[in-house]
Each structure stands twice: as structure tokens, then as C-alpha cells.
C-alpha positions as CSV (number, residue, x, y, z in Angstrom):
1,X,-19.0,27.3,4.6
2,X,-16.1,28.8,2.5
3,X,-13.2,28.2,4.5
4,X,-9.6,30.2,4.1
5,X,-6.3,27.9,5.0
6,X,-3.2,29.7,5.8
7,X,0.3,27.6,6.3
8,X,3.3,29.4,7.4
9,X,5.0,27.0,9.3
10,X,8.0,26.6,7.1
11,X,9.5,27.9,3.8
12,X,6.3,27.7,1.8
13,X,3.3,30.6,2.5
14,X,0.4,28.6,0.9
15,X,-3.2,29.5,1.0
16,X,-6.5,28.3,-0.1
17,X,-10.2,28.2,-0.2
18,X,-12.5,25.0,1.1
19,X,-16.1,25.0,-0.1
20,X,-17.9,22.3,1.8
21,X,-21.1,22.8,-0.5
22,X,-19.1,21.4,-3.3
23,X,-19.4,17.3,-3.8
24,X,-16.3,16.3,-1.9
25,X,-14.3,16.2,-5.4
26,X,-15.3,19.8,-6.2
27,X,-14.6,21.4,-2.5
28,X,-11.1,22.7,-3.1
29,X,-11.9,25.7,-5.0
30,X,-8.5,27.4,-5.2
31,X,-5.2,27.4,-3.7
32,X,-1.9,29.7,-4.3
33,X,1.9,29.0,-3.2
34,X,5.1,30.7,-3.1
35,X,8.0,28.5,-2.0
36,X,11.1,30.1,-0.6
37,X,13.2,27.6,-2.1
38,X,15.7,29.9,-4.2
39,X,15.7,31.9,-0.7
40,X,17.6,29.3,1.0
41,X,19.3,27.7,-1.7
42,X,22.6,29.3,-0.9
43,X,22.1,28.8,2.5
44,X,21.8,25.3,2.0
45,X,18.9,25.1,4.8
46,X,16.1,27.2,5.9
47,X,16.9,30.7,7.3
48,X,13.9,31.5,10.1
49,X,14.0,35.1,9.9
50,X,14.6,35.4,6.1
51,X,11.6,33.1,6.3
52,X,9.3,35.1,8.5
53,X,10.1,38.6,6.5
54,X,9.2,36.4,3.2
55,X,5.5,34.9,4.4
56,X,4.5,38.9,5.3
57,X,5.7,40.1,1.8
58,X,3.7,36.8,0.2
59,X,0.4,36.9,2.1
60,X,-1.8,39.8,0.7
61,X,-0.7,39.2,-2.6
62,X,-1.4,35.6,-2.6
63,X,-4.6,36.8,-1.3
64,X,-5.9,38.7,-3.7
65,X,-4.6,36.0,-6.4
66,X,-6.6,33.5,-4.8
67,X,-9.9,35.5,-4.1
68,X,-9.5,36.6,-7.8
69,X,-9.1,32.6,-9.1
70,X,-12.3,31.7,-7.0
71,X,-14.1,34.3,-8.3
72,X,-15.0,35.1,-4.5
73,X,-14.8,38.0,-2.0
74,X,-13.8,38.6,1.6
75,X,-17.0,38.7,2.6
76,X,-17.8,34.8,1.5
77,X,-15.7,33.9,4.0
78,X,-17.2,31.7,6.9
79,X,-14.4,30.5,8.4
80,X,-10.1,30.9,8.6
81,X,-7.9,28.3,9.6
82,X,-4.3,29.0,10.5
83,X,-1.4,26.3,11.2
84,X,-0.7,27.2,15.1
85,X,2.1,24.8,15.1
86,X,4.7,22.3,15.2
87,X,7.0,24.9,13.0
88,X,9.1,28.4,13.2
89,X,7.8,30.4,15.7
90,X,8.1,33.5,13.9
91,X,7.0,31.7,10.6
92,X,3.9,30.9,12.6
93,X,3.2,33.9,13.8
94,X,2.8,35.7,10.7
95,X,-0.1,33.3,9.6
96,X,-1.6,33.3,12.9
97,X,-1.4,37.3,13.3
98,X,-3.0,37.4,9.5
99,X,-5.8,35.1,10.2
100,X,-6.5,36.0,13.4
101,X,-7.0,39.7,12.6
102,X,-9.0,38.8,8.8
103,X,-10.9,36.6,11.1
104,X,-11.9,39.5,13.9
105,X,-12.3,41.9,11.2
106,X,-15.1,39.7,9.2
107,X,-16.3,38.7,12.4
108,X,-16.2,35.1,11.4
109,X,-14.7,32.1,13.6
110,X,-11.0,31.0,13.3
111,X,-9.3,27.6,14.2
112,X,-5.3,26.9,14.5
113,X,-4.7,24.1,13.3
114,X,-2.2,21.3,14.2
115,X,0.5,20.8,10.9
116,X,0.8,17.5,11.3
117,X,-2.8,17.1,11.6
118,X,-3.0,18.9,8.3
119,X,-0.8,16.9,7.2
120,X,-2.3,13.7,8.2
121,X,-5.6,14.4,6.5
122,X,-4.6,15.7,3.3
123,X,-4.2,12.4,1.0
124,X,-8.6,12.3,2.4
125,X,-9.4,15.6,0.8
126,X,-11.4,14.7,-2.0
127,X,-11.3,11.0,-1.7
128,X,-13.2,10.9,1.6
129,X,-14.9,8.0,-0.6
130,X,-11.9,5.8,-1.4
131,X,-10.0,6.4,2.2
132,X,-11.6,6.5,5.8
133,X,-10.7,6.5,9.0
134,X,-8.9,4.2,10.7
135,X,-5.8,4.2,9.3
136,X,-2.3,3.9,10.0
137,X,-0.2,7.2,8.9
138,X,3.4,7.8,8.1
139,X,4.3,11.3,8.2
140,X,7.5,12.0,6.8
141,X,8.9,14.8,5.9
142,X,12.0,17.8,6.8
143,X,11.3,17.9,10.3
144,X,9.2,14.9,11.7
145,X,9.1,11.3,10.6
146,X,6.5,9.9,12.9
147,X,4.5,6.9,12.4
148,X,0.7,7.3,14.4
149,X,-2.2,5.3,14.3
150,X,-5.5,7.6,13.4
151,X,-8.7,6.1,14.8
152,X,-10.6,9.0,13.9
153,X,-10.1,12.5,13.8
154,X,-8.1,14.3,17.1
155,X,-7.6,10.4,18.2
156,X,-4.2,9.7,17.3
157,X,-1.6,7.5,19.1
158,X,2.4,7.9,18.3
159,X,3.2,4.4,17.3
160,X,7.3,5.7,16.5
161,X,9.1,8.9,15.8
162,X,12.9,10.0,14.8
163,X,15.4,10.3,18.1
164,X,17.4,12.6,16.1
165,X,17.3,14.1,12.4
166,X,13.7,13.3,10.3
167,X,14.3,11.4,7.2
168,X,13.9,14.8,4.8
169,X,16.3,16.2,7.6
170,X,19.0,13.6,7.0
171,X,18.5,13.9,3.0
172,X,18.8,17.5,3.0
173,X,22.4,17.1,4.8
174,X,23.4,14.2,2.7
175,X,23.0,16.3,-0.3
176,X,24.8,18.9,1.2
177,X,27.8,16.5,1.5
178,X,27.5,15.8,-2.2
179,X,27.5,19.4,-3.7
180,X,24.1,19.0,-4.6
181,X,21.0,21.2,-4.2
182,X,18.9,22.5,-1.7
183,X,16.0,20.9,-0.8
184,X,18.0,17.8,-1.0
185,X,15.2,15.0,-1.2
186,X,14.3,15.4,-5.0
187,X,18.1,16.1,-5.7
188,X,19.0,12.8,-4.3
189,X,16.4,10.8,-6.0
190,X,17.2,12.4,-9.1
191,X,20.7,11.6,-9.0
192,X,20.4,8.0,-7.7
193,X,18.5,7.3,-10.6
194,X,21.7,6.9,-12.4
195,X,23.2,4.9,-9.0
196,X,24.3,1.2,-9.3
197,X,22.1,-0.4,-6.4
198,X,24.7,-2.9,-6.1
199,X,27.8,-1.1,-5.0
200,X,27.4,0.3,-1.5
201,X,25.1,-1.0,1.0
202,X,23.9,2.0,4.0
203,X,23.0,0.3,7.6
204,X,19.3,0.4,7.7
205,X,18.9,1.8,11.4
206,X,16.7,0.5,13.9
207,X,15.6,-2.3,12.0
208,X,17.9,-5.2,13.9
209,X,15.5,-4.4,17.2
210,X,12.0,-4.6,18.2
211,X,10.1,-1.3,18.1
212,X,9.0,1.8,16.0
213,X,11.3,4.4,16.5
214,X,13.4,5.8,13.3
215,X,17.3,7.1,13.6
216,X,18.8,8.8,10.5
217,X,21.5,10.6,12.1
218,X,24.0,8.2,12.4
219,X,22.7,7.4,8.2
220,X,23.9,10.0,7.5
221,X,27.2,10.2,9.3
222,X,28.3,6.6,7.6
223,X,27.2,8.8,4.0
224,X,29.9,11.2,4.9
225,X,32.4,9.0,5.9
226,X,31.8,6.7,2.6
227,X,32.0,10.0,0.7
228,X,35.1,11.1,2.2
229,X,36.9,7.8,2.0
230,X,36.0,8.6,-1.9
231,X,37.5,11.7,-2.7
232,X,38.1,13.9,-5.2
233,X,34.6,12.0,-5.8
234,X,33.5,11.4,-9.7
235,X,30.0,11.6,-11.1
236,X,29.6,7.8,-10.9
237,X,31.0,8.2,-6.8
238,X,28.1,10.9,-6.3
239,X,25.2,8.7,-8.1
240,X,26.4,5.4,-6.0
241,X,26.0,6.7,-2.8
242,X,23.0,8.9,-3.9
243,X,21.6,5.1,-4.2
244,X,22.7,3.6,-1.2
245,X,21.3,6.6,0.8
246,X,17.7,6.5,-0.6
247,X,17.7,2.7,-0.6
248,X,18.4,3.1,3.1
249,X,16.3,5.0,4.0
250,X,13.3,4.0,1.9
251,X,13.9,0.5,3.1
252,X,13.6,1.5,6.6
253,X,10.9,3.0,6.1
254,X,8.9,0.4,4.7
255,X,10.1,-2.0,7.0
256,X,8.9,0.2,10.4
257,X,5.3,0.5,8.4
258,X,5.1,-3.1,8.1
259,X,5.8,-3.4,11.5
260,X,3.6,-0.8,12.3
261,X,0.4,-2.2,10.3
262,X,1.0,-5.4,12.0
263,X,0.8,-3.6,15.3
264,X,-2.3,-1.4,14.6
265,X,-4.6,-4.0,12.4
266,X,-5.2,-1.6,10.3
267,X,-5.4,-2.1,6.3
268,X,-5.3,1.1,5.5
269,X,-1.7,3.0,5.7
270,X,-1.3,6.9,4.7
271,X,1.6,8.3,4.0
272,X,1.7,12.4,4.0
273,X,4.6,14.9,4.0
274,X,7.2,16.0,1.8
275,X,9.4,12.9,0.9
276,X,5.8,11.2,0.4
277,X,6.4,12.4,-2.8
278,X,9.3,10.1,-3.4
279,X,8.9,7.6,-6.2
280,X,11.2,4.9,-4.8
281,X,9.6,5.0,-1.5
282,X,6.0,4.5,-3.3
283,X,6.6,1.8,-5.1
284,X,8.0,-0.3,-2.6
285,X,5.3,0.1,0.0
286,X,2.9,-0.7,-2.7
287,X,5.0,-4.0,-4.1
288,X,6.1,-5.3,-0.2
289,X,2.8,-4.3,1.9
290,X,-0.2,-6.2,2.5
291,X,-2.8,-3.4,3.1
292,X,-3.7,-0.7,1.2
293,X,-1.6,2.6,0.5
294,X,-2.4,6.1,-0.2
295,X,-0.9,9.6,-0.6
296,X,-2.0,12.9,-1.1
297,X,-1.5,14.6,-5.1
298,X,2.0,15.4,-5.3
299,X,1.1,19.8,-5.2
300,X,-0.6,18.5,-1.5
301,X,2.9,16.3,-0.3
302,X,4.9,19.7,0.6
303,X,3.7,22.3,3.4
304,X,0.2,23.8,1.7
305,X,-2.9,25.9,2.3
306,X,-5.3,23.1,1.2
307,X,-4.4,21.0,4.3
308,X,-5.0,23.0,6.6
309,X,-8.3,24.5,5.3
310,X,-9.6,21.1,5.4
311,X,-8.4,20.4,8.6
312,X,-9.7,23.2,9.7
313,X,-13.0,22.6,8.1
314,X,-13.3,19.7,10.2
315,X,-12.8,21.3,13.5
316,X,-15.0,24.3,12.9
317,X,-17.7,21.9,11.3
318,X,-17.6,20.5,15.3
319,X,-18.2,23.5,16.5
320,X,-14.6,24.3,17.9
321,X,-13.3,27.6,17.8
322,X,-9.7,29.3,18.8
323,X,-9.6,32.6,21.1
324,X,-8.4,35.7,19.9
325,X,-5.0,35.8,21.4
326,X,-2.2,34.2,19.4
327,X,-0.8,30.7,20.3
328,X,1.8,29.3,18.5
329,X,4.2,26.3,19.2
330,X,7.1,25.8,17.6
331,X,6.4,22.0,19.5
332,X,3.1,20.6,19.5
333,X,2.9,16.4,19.9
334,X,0.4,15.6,17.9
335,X,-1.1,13.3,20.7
336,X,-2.1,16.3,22.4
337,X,-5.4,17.2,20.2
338,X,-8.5,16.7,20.9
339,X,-11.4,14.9,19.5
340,X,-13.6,17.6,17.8
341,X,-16.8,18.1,19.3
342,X,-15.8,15.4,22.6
């Protein structure tokens, strides 16, 4: 079955093509994205609407691109998946409208699928082998920072989440307060390279109390304040707190999936979403955990088409399908899916 993933939840229209007839290695045959990064830039943040007009310029084309790179057709087609949700709702109802009306018009099944979910399965795509449920997952990223333990897949139980702003959230406004660029996550850790690690130390919320739960608002409220007790800031001011920040935050994190690896048993932890990406944040989970680690490729860390046609894959596989209307949700807890098939 040749399954088409569409992802529109966001800033990024990404699609691609599943073949599950390939060795597990071999079954992403093609994917295509257009991030709408220089979009926002000058905003500073994403604009929903510019967003939404964006994913229905992007969508055909990208298409055609990908059909053309797989050397396939429409009419290989024996399945669409769509993310439904958490996102923008009119973000997500571009992909859904797409996919729903390719799907009716090849008379072939579609499934929305849950971005998080997508999210949650990507570092197994391809690697089935080396990674297999149950694991613990930290999914982190601009808008959720959740920690859930998968026992397999729809089963998932929300060990923690963010009260306030996600980590890539709280980064993104950070970087604001610097004058550096939009999205702000690679900007800071490319800056706080050059940080000294020992001159400011950030609070590390959350951590001085039982539980799983992550803060980053008040983070980042203590980086303005340290920033404006600075200024005129220099180049050296800029890279030191670039440091303290991601140290911060990166050491909270590791600390809550310790924590949370303790609680679950697991020995398995995945880690999926856009600041997985982060090279600091890597490292240390691999130098201070005990069980295992593993990500998605970097070009499968931000919002992408690949996720979700393997998600998707899954859930058609099981024999689930979605009805023809549209149902998007801009919020969607990921406890709320189902087991495929039960």
C-alpha cells in the first residue's frame, strides 16, 4: 500500500509517500517540504492566516514534485493520511480539505492523523528493528513539551506536560529578547556555542518538587530581566545568556526524563519534535541516562509529511478509516486515541 502524508498543522506543508512493500529501510519513497520560515521571520512568530494562504499555494506543486521523484502516479495511491490536529485550525484545514477530496476522488481510504502521534512514531520509521514499543517519549517542540509513556500504538499515558509556554515556545521568545532570529531554537544554540557556561546560572523550573510537569514561562521571564539588567548588551552579553538559557532548559529536560524513566520502567526513551534536533540536549541525555535514547533523522525532527504517512500507515493497516466530513482540532490530547484495530 502506497500511502500519501499530508502535514499542515503549522508553518511547514510537507508531504510524502509510504511504501509498505519496501523492507522497512526502503519504505519512505519520497518526501517534499516548503518551510514558511522567511514568511514569519519579520513577524518574529507564526502568522495563522499568512500560514493557511501559504499551505494552498504549496500543496499541488509539492504534489506533482513528489509524484514526479517517486516515479509514481495518482492512481498508485492506496491510502491518504492527513494531520487532523493538535495545530492551526485553518492550517489544518487546508490539508484535511486536500486529502479528503484526493481521497474521495481516487476512491481510496483516508485517516487524520494525530500530530503528536506522528510525531511520536517518527524516530521508528525505518528502524522498526533497532526501536520497539514500549518506550518512554519526550515530545518537545514550539507548541507542546509533553512527556508520555507509549505501550504500544494509540496506548499512551501523559506522564507531564508544560503549564504555560513549551520549551521551543520559550526559546523562540528568548531569542526575540536578544535580536536574534526567528525560529529561535537553532539561533540560540548557535550563539551559545560561543557562551561562557560559567557566568550566569537560569532556575531550572520544576525540578525542586516531585512530579513531571515542565514550566518555561517564568525561564523566560528571569532571561529578560537578566538581559535588561545588561543593557546596551555586547556580543559576549548576548552569547552568555544564550548559554544559561539552553543549559536551563536542556537540564530540565533531562532531569524530568530521568524521572520519568524511573517512573515508567522503561529502557527505552524517544525523543521527537523540533528542539529534538538540539545538539546539547542530545548529548546530555545520552552521557547522564541509563536506558537507551533515540531520535528521528534530523529532516524528520521538524513538522513533516513522512510522520504522518507512517502514522497513518499504521492505522489504515488496522483497518481504521476517517468519514468524509472534515474534523480538525486545533486541541486534541493525545490520550484520547484509540488503540488501532481494539
Amino acid at each position: 500500500m502506497l500511502i500519501l502524508g499530508i502535514e499542515t498543522s503549522c508553518d511547514e506543508t510537507g508531504l510524502a509517500l509510504y511504501d509498505a512493500t519496501k523492507p522497512p529501510a526502503e519504505r519512505l519513497r519520497a518526501d517534499a517540504l516548503f518551510s514558511q520560515v522567511e514568511l514569519h521571520a519579520e513577524y518574529g512568530g507564526v502568522v495563522p492566516e499568512l500560514a493557511s494562504r501559504d499551505h494552498i499555494r504549496r500543496l499541488t506543486p509539492l504534489l506533482t514534485e513528489l509524484l514526479e521523484r517517486a516515479d509514481a502516479s495518482l492512481d498508485d495511491l492506496g491510502g491518504i493520511a492527513y494531520t487532523s490536529g493538535p495545530g492551526l485550525m485553518g492550517a489544518l484545514m487546508v490539508g484535511a480539505a486536500f486529502g479528503r477530496t484526493l481521497a474521495w476522488a481516487l476512491d481510496i481510504p483516508a485517516i487524520a492523523v494525530h500530530h503528536m502521534e506522528g510525531h511520536l512514531l517518527a524516530p521508528l520509521l525505518g528502524m522498526e528493528d533497532e526501536v520497539a514499543l514500549p518506550f518512554t517519549a519526550l515530545l518537545v517542540s514550539g507548541g507542546h513539551t509533553q512527556l508520555v509513556a507509549a505501550e504500544a500504538i494509540g496506548d499512551y499515558r501523559l506522564l507531564g506536560e508544560s503549564v504555560d509556554d513549551a520549551a521551543g515556545e520559550a526559546f523562540d521568545k528568548t531569542a526575540k529578547l536578544l535580536g536574534l532570529g526567528y525560529p529561535g531554537g537553532p539561533a540560540i544554540a548557535r550563539l551559545a556555542l560561543e557562551g561562557d557556561p560559567q557566568r550566569f546560572r537560569f532556575p531550572r523550573p520544576m525540578t525542586d518538587r516531585p512530579g513531571l510537569d515542565f514550566s518555561f514561562s517564568g525561564l523566560k521571564t528571569f532571561a529578560r530581566t537578566t538581559i535588561e539588567a545588561l543593557e546596551p548588551l555586547s556580543d559576549g552579553d548576548r552569547a552568555d545568556v544564550a548559554r544559561a538559557f539552553e543549559d536551563a532548559v536542556v537540564d530540565t529536560l533531562v532531569i524530568k526524563c530521568q524521572r520519568a524513566l524511573k517512573s515508567t520502567g522503561h529502557q527505552d526513551l524517544v525523543i521527537a519534535g523540533g528542539v529534538s534536533a538540539n545538539q546539547q540536549l542530545r548529548e546530555q541525555l545520552h552521557a547522564r541516562l541509563d536506558g537507551r535514547v533515540h531520535y528521528a533523522p534530523h529532516d524528520l525532527c521538524t513538522d513533516n509529511g513522512a510522520m504522518i504517512a507512517y502514522a497513518g500507515w499504521h492505522r489504515l493497516q488496522a483497518g481504521e478509516t476517517s468519514r468524509l466530513a472534515i474534523d480538525t482540532r486545533a486541541r486534541w490530547p493525545i490520550t484520547e486515541l484509540a488503540v488501532p484495530g481494539a
